[in-house]
C-alpha positions as CSV (number, residue, x, y, z in Angstrom):
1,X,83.7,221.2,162.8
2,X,82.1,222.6,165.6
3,X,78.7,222.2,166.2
4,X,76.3,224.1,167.9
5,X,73.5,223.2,170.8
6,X,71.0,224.9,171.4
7,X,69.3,225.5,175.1
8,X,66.6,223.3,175.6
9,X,63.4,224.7,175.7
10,X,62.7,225.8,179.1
11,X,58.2,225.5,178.9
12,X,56.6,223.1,176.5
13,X,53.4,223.1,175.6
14,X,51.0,220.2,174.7
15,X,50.6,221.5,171.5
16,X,54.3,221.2,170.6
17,X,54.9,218.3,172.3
18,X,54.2,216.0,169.1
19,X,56.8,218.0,167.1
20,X,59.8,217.5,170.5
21,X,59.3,214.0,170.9
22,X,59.6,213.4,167.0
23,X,62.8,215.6,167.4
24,X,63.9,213.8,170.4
25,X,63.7,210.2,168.5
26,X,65.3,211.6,165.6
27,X,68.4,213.2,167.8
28,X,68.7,209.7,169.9
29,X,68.7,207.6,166.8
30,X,71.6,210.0,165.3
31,X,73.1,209.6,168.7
32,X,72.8,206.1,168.7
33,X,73.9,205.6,165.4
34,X,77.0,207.9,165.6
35,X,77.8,206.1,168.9
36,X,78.0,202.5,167.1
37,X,80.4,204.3,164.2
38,X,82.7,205.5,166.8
39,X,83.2,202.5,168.2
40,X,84.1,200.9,165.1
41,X,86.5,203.2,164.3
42,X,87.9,203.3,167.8
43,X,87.9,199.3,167.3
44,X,89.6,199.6,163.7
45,X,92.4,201.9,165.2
46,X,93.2,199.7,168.1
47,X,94.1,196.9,165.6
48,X,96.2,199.7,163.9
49,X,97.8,200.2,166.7
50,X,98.3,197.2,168.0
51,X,100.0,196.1,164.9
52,X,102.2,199.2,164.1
53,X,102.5,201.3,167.9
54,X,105.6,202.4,169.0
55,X,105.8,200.6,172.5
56,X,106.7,202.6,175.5
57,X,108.4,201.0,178.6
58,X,105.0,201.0,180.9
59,X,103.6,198.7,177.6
60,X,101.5,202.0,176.3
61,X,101.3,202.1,172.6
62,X,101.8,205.3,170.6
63,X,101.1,206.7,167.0
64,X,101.7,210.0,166.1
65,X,99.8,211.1,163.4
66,X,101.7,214.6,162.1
67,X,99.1,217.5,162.0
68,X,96.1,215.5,163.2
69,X,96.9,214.0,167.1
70,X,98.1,211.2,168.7
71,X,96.0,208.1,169.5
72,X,97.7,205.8,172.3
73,X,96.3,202.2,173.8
74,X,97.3,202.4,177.6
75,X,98.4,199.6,179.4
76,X,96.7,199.4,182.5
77,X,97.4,196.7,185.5
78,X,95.3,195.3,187.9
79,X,96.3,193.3,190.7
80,X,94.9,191.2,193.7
81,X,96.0,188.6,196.2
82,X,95.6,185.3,195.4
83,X,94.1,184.5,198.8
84,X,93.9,180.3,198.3
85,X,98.0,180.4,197.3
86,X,98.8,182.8,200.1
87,X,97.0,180.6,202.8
88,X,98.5,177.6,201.6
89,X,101.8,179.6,202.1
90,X,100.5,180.4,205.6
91,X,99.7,177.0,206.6
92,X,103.2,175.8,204.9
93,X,104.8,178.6,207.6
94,X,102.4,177.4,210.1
95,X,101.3,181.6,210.4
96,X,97.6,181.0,209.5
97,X,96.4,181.9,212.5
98,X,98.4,185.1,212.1
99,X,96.7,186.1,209.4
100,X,93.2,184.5,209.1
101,X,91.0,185.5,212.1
102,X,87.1,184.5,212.4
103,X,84.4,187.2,212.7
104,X,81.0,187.3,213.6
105,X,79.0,189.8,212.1
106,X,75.5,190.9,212.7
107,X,72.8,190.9,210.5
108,X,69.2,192.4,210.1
109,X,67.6,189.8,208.6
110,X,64.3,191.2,206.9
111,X,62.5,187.9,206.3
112,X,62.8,187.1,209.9
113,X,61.1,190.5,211.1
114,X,58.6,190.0,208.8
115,X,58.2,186.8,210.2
116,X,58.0,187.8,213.6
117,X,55.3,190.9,212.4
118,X,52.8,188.4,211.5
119,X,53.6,185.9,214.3
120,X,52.9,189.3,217.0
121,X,49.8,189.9,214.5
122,X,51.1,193.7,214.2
123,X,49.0,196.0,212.6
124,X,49.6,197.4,209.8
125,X,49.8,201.3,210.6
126,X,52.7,200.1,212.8
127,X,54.2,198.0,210.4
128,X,53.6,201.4,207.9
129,X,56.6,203.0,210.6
130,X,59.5,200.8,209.7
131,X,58.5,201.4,206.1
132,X,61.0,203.8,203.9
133,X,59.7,204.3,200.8
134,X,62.0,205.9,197.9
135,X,61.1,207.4,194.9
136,X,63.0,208.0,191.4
137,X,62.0,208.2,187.8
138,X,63.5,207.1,184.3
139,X,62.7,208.8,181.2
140,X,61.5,206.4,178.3
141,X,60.8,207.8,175.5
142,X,59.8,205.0,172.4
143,X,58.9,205.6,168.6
144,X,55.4,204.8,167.6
């Protein structure tokens, strides 16, 4: 079933506002809703699959359901060092120092500068300079 959207209105008016926030809340709550169903059923075929999937030699699992699709579960691998086993290993080899090397690193510490603003009595149009203010918004929008 294919459904259509329409454009979104490109001027509103304060008059009509009333009318597309009500239409809004009503659209999010379907969206909500439908979003929470899906998941379920994505959560009920899983099991399905799970259970009854034809296992592939990468560990996916596959269904083919004849005139409808295929759903699959892919097995998917992460990996990472384990860095306490592999230095014991090191110092077992006597390599550590091979492998594990100190660094210093610089940092800007902000408290500090503060610190030292208010020790130097700075004032506050110069402080204003190191200042970077950024700006973004979120849309909200709440029944009631």
């Amino acid at each position: 079933m294919a459904v259509r959207i329409r454009a979104p209105k490109r001027a509103l008016t304060a008059a009509a506002l009333p009318e597309y926030l009500s239409m809004y809340l009503a659209e999010k709550r379907l969206a909500d809703e439908l979003t929470t169903k899906l998941n379920g059923m994505k959560a009920t075929m899983m099991t399905y699959l799970d259970e009854h999937g034809t296992e592939n030699i990468n560990g996916h699992k596959t269904i083919v359901v004849p005139g409808v699709g295929t759903i699959t579960r892919e097995r998917r691998v992460s990996t990472t060092l384990d860095e306490d086993a592999a230095e014991e290993w090191l110092v077992a080899k006597n390599k550590r120092d091979e492998v594990i090397h100190e660094v210093t690193i610089e940092e800007f510490n902000q408290d500090d500068f503060y610190r030292v603003l208010f020790e130097e009595k700075v004032p506050q149009h110069e402080v204003d300079g190191f200042i970077i203010a950024s700006e973004n918004y979120a849309f909200k929008a709440k029944a009631g």
